[in-house]
C-alpha positions in Angstrom: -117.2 -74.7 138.7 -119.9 -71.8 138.1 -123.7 -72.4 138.2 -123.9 -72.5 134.4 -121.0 -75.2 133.9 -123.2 -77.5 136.9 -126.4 -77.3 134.7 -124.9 -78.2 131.6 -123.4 -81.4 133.2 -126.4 -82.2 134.7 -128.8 -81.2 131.0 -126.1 -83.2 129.3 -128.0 -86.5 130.6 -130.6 -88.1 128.8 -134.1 -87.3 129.7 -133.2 -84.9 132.6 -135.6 -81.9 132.6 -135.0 -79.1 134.6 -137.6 -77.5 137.5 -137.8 -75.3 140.1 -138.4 -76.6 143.7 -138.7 -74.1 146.9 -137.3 -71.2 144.3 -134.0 -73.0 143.1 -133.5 -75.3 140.1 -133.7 -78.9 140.7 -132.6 -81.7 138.0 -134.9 -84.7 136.9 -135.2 -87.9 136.0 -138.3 -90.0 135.6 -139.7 -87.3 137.7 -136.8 -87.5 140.3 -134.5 -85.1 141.7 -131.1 -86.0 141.3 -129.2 -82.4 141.9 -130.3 -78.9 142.7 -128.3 -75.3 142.3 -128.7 -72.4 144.9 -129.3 -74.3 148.3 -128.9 -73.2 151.1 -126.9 -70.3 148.7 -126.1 -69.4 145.6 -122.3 -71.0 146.1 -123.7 -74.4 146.2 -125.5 -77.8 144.7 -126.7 -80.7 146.0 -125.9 -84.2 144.3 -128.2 -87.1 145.7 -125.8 -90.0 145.6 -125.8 -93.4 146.7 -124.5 -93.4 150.8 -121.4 -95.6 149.5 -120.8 -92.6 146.5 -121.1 -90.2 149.2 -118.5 -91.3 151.6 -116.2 -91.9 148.9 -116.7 -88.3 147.4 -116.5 -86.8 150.8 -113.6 -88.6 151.5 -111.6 -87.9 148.3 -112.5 -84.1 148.4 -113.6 -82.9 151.7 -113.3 -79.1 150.2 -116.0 -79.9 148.0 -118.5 -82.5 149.4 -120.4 -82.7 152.6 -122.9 -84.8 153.7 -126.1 -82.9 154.4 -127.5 -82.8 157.9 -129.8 -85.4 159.2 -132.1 -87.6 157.3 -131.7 -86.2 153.9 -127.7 -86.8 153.9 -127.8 -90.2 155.7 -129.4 -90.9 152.3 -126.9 -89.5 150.1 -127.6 -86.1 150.0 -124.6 -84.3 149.4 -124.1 -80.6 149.4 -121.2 -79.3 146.4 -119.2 -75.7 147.1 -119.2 -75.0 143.3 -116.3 -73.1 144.1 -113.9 -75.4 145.0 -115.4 -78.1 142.1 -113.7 -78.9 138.9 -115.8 -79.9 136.3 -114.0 -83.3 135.9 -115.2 -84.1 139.2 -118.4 -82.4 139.5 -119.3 -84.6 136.2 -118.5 -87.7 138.0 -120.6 -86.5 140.6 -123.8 -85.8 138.6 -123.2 -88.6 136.6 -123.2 -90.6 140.3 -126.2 -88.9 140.9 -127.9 -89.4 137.6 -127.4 -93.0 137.7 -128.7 -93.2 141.6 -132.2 -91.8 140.5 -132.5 -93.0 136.6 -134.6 -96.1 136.1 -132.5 -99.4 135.2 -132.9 -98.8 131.9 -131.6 -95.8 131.3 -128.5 -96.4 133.6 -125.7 -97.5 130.7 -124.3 -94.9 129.6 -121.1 -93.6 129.8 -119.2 -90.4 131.4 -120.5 -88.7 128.5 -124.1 -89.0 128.7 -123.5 -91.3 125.6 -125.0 -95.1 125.3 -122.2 -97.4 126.6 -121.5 -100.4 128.3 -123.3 -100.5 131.8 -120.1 -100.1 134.8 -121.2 -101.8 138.0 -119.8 -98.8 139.9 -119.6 -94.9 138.9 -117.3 -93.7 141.9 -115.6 -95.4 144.9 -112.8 -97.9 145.3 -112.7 -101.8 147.6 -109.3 -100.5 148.5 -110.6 -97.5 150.0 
């Protein structure tokens, strides 16, 4: 996963805009940040999932998620080594993150970014 291939996941999604915050890009919904590129480096993102989506994430693929320290990642956010990211994932990722942040009505769509019928859950499994 490259910088490039991360932002066009995350552009792919209806009314996301893209900013800059503390000199890297940040995503947005509603005026919401939902990922960022380039923190703390230039190999990394940062998804803002729901705590559940995070710990299944980091559970499933410890190479590429990790909680952030403290406050910020008891919340959900969840730093990404772009390197070690496919896109199939990292799309499931954003798209966790996307629907964290969007307001309700924006939230059914499907793994596309296209309108669809609204999934209860993007990510995680009961049996897990």
């Amino acid at each position: 996963m490259t910088a490039s291939e991360f932002r066009k996941i995350a552009l792919s999604f209806p009314d996301t805009e893209e900013h800059s915050h503390m000199d890297h890009p940040d995503f947005r919904v509603a005026g919401k940040i939902f990922a960022t590129l380039g923190y703390p480096d230039k190999t990394r993102g940062m998804v803002k999932l729901s705590p559940e989506d995070q710990h299944y994430f980091s559970k499933d693929h410890p190479d590429v998620f990790v909680p952030v320290n403290g406050t910020w990642g008891r919340r959900g956010a969840t730093s990404v080594y772009l390197k070690n990211a496919s896109k199939e994932i990292m799309a499931k990722a954003i798209e966790a993150a996307w629907r964290n942040i969007a307001p309700k009505g924006k939230k059914s769509l499907n793994h596309k970014g296209r309108e669809g019928p609204r999934r209860k859950r993007t990510y995680g499994t009961a049996s897990a």
